[in-house]
Backbone of each chain as nested JSON, in Angstrom:
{
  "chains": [
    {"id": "A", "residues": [
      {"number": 1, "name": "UNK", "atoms": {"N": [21.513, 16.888, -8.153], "CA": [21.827, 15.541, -7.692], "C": [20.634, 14.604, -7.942]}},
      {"number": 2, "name": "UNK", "atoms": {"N": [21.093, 13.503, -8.29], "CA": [19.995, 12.716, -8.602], "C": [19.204, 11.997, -7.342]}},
      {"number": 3, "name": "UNK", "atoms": {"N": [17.835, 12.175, -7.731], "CA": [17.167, 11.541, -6.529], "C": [17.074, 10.028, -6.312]}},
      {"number": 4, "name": "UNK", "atoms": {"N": [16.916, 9.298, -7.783], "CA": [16.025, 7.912, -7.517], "C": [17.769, 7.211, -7.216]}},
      {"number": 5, "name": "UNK", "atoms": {"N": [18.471, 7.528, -7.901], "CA": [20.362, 6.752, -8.689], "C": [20.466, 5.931, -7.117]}},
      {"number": 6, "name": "UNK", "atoms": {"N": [20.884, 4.604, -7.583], "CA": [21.327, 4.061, -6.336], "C": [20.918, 4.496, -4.673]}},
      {"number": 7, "name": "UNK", "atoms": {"N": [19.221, 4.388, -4.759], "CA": [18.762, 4.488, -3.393], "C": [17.423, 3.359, -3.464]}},
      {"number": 8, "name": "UNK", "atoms": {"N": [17.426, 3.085, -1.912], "CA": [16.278, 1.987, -2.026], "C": [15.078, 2.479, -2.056]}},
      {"number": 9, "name": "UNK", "atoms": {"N": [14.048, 1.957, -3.125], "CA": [12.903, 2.937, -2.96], "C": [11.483, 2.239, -2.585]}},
      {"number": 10, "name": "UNK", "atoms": {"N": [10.81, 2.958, -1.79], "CA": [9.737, 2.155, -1.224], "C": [8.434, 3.124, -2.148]}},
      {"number": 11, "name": "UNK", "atoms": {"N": [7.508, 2.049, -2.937], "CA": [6.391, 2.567, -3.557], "C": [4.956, 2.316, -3.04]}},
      {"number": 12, "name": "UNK", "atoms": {"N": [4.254, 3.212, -2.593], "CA": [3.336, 3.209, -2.137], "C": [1.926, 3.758, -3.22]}},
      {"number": 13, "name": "UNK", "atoms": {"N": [1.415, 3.057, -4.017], "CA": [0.691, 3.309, -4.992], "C": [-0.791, 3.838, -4.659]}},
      {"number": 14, "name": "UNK", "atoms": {"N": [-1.251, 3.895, -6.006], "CA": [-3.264, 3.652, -5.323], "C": [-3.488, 3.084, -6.576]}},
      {"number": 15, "name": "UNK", "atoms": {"N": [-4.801, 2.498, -6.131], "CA": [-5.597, 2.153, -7.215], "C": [-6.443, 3.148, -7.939]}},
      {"number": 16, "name": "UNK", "atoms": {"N": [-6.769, 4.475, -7.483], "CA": [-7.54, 5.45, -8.385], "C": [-6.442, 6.392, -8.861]}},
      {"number": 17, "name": "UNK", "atoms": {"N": [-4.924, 6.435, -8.791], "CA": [-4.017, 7.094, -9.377], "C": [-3.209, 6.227, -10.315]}},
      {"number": 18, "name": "UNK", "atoms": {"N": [-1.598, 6.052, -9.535], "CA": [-1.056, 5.58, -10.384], "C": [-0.872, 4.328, -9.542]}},
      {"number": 19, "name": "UNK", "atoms": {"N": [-0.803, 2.508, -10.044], "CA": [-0.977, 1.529, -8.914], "C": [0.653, 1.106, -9.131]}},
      {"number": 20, "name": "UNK", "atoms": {"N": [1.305, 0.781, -7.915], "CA": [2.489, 0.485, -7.465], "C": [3.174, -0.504, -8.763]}},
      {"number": 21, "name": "UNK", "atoms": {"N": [3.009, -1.313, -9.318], "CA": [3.652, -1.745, -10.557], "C": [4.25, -0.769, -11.675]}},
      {"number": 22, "name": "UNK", "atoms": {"N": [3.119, 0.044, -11.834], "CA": [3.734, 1.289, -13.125], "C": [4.884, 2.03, -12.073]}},
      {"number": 23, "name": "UNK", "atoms": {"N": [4.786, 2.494, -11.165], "CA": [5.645, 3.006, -10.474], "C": [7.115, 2.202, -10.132]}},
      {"number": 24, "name": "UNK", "atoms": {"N": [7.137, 1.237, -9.726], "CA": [8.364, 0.631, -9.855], "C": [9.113, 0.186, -10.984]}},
      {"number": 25, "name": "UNK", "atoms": {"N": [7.996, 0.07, -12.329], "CA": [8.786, 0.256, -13.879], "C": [9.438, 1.538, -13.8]}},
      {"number": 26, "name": "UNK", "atoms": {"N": [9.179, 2.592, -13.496], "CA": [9.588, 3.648, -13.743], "C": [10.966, 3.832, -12.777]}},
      {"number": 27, "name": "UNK", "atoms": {"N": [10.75, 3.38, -11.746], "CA": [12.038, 3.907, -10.572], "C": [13.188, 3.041, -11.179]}},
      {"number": 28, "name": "UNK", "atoms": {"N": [12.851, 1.741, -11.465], "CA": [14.222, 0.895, -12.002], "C": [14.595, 1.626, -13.184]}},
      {"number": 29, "name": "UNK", "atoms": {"N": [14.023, 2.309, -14.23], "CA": [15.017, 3.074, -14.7], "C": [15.654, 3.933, -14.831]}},
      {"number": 30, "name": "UNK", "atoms": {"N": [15.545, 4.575, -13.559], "CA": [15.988, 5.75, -12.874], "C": [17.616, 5.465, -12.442]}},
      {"number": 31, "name": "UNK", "atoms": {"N": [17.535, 4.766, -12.071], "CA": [18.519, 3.802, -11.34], "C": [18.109, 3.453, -9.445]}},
      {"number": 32, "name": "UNK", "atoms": {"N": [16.664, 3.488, -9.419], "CA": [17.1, 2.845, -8.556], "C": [16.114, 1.637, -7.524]}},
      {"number": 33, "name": "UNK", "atoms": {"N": [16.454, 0.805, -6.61], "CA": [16.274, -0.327, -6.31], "C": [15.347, -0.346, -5.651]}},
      {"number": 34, "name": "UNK", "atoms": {"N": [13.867, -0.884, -6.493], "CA": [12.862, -1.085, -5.38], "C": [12.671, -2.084, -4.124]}},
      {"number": 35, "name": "UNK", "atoms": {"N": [12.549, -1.893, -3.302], "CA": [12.498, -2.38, -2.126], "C": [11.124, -3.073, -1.559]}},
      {"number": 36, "name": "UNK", "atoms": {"N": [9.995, -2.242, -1.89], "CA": [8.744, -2.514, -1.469], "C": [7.926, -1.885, -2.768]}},
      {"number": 37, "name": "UNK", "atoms": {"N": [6.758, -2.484, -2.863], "CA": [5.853, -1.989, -4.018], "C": [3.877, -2.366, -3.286]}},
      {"number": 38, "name": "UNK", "atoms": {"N": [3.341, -1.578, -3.566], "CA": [2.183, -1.635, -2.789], "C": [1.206, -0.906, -3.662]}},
      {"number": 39, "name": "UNK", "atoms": {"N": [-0.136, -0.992, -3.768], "CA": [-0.967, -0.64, -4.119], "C": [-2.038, -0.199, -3.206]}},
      {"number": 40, "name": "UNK", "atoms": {"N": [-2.295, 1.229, -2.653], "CA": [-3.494, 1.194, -1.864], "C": [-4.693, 1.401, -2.642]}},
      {"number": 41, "name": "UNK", "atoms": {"N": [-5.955, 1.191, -2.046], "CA": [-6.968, 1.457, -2.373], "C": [-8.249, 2.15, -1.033]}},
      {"number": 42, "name": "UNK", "atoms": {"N": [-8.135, 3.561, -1.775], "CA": [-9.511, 3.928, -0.555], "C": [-10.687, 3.943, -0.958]}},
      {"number": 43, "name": "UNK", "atoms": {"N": [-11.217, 3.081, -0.565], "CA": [-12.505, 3.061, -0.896], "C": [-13.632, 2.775, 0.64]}}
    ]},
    {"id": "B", "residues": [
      {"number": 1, "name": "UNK", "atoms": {"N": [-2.3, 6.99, 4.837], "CA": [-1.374, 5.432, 4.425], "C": [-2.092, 3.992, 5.299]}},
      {"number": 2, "name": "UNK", "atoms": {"N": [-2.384, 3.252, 4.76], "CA": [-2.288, 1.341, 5.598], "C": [-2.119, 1.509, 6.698]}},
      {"number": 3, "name": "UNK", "atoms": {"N": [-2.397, 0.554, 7.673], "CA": [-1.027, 0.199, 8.744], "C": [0.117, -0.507, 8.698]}},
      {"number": 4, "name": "UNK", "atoms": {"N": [-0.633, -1.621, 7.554], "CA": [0.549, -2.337, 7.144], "C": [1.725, -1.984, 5.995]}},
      {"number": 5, "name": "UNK", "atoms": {"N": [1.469, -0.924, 5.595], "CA": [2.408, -0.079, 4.875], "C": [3.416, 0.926, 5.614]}},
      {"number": 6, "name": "UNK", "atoms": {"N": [2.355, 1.194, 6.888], "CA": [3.174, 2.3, 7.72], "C": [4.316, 1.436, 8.467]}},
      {"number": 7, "name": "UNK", "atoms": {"N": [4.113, 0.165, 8.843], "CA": [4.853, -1.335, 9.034], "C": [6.288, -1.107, 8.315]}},
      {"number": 8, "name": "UNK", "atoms": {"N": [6.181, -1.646, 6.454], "CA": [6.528, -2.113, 6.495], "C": [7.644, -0.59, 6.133]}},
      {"number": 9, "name": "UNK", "atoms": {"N": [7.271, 1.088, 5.616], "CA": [8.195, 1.937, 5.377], "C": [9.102, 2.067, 6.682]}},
      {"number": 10, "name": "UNK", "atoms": {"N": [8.63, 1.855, 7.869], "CA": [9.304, 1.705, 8.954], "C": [10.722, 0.951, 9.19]}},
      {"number": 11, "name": "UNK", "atoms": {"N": [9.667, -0.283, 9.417], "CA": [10.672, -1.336, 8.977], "C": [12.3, -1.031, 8.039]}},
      {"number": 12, "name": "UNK", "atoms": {"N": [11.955, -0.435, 6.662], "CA": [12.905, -0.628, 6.039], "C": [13.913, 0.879, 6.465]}},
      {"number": 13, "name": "UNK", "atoms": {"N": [13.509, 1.919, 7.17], "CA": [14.017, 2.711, 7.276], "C": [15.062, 2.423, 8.452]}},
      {"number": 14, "name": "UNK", "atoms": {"N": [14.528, 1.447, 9.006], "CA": [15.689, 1.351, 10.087], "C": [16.52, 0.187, 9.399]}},
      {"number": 15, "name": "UNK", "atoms": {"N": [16.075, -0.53, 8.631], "CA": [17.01, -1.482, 8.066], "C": [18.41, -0.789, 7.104]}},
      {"number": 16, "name": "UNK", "atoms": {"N": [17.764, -0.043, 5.857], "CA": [18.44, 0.65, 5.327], "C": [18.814, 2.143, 5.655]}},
      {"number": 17, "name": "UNK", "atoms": {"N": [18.6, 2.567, 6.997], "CA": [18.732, 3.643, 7.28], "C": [17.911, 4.931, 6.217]}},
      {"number": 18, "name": "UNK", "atoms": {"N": [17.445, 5.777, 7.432], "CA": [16.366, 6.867, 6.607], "C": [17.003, 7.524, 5.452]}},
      {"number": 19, "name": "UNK", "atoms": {"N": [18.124, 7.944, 5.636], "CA": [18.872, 8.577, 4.234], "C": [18.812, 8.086, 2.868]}},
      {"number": 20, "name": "UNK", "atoms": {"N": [18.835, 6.727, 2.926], "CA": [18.992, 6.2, 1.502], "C": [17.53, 5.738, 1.001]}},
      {"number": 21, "name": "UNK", "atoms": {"N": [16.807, 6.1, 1.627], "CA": [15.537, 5.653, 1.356], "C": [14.745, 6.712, 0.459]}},
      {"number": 22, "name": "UNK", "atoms": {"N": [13.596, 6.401, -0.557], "CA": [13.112, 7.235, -1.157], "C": [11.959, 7.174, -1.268]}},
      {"number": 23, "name": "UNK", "atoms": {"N": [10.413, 7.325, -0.576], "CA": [9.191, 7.076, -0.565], "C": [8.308, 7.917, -2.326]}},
      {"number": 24, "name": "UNK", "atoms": {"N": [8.118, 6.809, -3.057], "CA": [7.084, 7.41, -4.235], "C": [6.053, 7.351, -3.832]}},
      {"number": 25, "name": "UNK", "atoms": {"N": [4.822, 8.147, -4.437], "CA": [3.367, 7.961, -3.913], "C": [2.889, 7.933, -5.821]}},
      {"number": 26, "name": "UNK", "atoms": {"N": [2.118, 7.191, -5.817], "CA": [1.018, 7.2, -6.679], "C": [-0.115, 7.373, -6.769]}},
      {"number": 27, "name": "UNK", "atoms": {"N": [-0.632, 8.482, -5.448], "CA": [-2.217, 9.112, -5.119], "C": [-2.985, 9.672, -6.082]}},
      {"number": 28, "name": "UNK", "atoms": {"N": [-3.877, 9.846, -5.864], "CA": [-4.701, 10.289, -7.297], "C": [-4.762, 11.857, -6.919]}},
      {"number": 29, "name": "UNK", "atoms": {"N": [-4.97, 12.428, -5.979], "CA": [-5.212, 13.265, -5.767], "C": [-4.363, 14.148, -4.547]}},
      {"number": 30, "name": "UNK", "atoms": {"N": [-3.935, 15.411, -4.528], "CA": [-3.091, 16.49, -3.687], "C": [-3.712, 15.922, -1.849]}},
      {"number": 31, "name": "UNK", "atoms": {"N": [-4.778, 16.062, -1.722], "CA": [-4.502, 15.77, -0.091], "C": [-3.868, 14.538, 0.001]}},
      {"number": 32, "name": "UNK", "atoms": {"N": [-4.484, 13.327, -0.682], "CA": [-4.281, 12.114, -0.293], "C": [-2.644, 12.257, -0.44]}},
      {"number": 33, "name": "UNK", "atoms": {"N": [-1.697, 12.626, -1.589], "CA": [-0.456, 12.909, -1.707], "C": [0.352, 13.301, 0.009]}},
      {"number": 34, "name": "UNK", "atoms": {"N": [-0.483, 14.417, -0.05], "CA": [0.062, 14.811, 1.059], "C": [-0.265, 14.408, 2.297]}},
      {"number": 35, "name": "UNK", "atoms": {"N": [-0.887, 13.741, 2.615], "CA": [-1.252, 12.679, 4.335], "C": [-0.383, 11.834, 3.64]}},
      {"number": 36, "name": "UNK", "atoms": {"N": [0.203, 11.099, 3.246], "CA": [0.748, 9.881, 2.864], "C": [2.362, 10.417, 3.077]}},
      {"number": 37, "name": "UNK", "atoms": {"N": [2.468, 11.558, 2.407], "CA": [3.958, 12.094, 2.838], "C": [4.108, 12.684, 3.717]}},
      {"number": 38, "name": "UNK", "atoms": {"N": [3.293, 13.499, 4.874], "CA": [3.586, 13.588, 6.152], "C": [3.484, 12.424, 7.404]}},
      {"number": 39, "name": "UNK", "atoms": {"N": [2.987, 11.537, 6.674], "CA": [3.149, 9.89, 7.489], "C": [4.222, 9.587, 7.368]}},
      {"number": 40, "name": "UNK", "atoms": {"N": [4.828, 9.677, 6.514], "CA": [6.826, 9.103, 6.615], "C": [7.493, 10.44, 6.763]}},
      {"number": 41, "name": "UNK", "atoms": {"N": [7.017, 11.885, 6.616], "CA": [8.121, 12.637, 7.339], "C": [7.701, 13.018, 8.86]}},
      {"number": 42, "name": "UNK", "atoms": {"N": [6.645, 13.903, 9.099], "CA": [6.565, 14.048, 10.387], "C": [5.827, 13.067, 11.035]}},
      {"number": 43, "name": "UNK", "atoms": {"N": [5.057, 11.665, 10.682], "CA": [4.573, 10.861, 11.194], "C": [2.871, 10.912, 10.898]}},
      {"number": 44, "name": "UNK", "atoms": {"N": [2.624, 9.452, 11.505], "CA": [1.091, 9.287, 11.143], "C": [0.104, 10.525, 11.931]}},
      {"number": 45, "name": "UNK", "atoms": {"N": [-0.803, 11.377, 10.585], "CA": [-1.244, 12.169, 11.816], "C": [-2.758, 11.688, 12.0]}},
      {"number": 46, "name": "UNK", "atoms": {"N": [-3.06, 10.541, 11.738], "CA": [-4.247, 10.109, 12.687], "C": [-3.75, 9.158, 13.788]}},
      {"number": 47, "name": "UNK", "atoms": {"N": [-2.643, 9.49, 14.305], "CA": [-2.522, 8.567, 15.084], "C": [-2.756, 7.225, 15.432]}},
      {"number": 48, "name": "UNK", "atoms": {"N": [-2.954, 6.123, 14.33], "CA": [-3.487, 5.496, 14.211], "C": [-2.343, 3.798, 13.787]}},
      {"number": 49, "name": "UNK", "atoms": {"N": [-1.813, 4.585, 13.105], "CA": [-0.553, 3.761, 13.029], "C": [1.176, 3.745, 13.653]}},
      {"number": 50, "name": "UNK", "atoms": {"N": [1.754, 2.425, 13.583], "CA": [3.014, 2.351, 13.607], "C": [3.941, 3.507, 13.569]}},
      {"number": 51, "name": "UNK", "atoms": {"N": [3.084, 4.683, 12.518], "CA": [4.153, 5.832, 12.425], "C": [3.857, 6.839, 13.147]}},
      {"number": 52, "name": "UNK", "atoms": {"N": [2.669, 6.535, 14.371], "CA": [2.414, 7.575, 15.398], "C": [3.379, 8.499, 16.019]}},
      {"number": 53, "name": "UNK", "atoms": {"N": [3.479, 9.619, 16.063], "CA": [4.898, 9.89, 16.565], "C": [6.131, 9.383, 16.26]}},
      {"number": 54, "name": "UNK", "atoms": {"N": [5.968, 9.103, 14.798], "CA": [7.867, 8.542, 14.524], "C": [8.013, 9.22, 13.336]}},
      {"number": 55, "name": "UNK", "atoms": {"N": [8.764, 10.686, 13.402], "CA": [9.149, 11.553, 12.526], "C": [10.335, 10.907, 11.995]}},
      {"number": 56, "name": "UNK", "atoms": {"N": [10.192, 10.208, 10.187], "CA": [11.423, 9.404, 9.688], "C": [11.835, 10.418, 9.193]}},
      {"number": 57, "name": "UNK", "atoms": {"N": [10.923, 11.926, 8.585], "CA": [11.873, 12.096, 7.592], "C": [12.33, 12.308, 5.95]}},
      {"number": 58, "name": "UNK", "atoms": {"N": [11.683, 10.976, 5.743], "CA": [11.922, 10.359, 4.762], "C": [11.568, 11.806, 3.287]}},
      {"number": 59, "name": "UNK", "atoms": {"N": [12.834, 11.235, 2.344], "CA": [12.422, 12.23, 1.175], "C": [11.319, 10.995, 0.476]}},
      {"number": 60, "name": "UNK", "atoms": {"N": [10.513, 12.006, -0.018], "CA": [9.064, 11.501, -0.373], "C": [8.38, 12.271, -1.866]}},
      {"number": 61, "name": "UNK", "atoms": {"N": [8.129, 11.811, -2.606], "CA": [7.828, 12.511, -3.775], "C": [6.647, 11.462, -4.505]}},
      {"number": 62, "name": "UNK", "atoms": {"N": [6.265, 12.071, -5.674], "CA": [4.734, 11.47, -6.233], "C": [5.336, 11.345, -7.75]}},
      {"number": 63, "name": "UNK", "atoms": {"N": [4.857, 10.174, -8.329], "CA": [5.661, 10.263, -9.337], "C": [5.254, 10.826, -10.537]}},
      {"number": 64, "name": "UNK", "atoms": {"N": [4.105, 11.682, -10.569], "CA": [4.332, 12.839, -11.492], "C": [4.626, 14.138, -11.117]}},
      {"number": 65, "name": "UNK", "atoms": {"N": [6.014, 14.401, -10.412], "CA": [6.788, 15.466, -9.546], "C": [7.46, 15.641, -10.751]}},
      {"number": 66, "name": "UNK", "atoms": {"N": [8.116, 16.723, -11.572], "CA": [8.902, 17.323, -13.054], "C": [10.53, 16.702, -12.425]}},
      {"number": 67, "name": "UNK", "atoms": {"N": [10.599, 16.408, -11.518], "CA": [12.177, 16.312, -10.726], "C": [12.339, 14.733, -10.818]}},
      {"number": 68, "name": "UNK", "atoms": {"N": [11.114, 13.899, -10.471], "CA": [11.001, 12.75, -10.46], "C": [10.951, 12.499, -11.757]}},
      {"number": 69, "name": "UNK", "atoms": {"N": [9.803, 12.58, -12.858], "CA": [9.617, 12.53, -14.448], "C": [11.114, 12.219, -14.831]}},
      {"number": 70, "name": "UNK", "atoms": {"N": [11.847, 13.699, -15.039], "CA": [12.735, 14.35, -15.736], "C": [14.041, 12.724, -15.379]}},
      {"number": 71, "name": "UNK", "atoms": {"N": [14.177, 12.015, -14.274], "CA": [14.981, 11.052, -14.17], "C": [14.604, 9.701, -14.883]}},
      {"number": 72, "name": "UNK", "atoms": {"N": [13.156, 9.209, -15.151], "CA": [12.549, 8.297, -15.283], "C": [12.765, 7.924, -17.091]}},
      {"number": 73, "name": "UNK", "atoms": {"N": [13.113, 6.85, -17.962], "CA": [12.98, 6.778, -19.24], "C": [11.674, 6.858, -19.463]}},
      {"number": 74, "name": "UNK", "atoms": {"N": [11.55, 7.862, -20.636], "CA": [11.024, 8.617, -21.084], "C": [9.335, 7.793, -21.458]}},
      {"number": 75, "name": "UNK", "atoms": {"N": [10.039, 6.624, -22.485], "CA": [9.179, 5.379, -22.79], "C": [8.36, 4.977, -21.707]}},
      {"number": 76, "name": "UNK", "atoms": {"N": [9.242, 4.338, -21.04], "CA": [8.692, 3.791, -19.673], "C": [7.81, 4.191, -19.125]}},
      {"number": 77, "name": "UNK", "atoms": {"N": [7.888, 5.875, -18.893], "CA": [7.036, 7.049, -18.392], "C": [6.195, 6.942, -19.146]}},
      {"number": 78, "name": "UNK", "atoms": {"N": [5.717, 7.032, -20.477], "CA": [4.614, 7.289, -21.356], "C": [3.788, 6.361, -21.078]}},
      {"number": 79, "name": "UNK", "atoms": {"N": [4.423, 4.508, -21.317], "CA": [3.728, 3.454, -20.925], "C": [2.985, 3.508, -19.925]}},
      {"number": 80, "name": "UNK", "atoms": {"N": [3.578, 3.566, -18.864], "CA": [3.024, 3.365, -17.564], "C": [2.474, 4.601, -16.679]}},
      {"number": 81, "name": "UNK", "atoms": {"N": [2.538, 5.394, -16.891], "CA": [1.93, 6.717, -15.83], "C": [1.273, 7.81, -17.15]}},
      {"number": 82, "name": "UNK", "atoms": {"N": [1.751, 8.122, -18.571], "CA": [1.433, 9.584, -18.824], "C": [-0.354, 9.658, -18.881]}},
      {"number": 83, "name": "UNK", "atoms": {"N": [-0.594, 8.444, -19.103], "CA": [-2.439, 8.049, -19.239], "C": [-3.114, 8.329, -18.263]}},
      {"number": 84, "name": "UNK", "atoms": {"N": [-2.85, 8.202, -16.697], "CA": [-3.08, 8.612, -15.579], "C": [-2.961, 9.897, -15.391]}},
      {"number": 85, "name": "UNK", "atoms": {"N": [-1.431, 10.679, -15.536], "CA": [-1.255, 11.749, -15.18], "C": [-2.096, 12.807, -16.065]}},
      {"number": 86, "name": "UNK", "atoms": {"N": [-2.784, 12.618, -16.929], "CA": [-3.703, 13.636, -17.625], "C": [-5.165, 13.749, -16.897]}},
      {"number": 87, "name": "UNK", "atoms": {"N": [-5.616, 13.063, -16.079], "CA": [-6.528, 13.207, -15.158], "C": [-6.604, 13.674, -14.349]}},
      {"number": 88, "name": "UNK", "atoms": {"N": [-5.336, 13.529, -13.555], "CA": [-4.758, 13.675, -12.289], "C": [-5.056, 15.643, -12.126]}},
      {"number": 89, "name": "UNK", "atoms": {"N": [-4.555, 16.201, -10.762], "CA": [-4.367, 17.393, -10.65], "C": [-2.988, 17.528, -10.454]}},
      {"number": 90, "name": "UNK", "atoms": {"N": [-2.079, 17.605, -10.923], "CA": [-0.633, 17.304, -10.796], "C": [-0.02, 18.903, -10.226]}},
      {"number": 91, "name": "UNK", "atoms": {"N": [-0.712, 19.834, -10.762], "CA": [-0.674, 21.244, -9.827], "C": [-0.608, 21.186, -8.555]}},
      {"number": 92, "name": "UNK", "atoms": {"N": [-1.731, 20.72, -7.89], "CA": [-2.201, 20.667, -7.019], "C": [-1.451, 19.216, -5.823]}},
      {"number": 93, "name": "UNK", "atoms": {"N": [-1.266, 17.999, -6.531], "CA": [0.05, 17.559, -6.043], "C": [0.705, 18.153, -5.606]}},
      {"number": 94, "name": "UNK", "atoms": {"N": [1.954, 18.739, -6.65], "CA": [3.032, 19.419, -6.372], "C": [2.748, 20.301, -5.406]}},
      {"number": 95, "name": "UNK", "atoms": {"N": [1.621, 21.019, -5.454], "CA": [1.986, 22.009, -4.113], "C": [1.903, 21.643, -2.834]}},
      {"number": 96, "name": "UNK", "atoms": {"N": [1.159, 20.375, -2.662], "CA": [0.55, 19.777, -1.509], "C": [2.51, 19.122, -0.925]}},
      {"number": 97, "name": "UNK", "atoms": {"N": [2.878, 18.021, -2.014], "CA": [4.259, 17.423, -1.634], "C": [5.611, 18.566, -1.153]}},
      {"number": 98, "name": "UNK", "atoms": {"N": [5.38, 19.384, -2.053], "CA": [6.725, 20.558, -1.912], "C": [6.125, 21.217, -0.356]}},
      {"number": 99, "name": "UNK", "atoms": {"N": [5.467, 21.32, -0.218], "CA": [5.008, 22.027, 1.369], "C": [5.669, 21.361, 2.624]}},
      {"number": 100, "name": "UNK", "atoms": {"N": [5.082, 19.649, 2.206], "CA": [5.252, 18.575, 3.224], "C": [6.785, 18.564, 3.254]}},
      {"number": 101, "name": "UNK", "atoms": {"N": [7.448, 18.47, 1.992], "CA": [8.984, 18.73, 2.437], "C": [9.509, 19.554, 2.19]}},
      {"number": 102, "name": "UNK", "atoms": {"N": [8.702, 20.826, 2.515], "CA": [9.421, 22.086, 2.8], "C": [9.568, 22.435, 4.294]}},
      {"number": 103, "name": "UNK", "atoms": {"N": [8.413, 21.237, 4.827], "CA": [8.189, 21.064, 6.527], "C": [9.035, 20.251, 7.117]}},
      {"number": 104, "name": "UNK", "atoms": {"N": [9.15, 18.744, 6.163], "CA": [9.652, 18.198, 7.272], "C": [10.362, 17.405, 6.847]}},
      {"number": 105, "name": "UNK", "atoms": {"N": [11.08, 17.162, 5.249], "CA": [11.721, 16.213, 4.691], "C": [13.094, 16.309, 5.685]}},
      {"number": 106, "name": "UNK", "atoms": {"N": [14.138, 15.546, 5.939], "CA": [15.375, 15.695, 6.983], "C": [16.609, 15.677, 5.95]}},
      {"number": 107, "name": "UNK", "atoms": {"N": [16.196, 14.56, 4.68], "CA": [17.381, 14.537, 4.112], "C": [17.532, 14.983, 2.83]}}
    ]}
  ]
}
């Protein structure tokens, strides 16, 4: 069963991995609807 | 996780209800992966935030998970994450995330 297909998805990024923009390119073509997009940073 | 992140995954879980919801992480590294996904399933464990004691649940994954990848266009994936994910410990991810919702994912 597909995970991302028609669910709302909340992205919680980082800045020393992957930062919340590349991640929500990726979920919309999954099929599914980002909701929130964020970038943390620990520093 | 933030506080104001622990805010706002909250927030939307009661809006859109926890089921349909899908938490990605983009951590660089397996612990950080995994405190970030036991903050939206069994709750914040520094006690520190909004998600103190509020077990959502939530299915939660990192987006270089082979389950997550394998859905994502392919392109898209190369563009935006495969440059990262060669640094990364993506082993060590995966074992950290599959644990957390082998503990406590609900849905």
């Amino acid at each position: 069963m597909a995970i991302l297909k028609d669910k709302k998805v909340v992205i919680i990024g980082d800045r020393d991995g992957i930062p919340g923009p590349a991640i929500a390119d990726c979920a919309v073509t999954a099929g599914g609807e980002v909701v929130f997009s964020s970038t943390e940073c620990f520093v | 996780m933030d506080l104001e992140n622990q805010k706002r995954v909250k927030e939307y879980a009661e809006q859109y209800g926890s089921e349909n919801l899908v938490v990605l992480l983009g951590a660089s590294e397996g612990e950080a992966a995994g405190l970030a996904a036991e903050t939206v399933t069994a709750g914040d464990p520094t006690y520190a935030g909004p998600l103190a004691g509020v077990s959502l649940g939530l299915k939660v994954y990192h987006i270089c998970e082979p389950e997550i990848k394998a859905e994502i266009d392919e392109a898209v994936y190369e563009e935006q994450v495969s440059m990262m994910e060669m640094v990364l410990d993506v082993e060590d991810i995966i074992k950290e995330m599959s644990a957390i919702r082998e503990q406590y994912t609900k849905y």
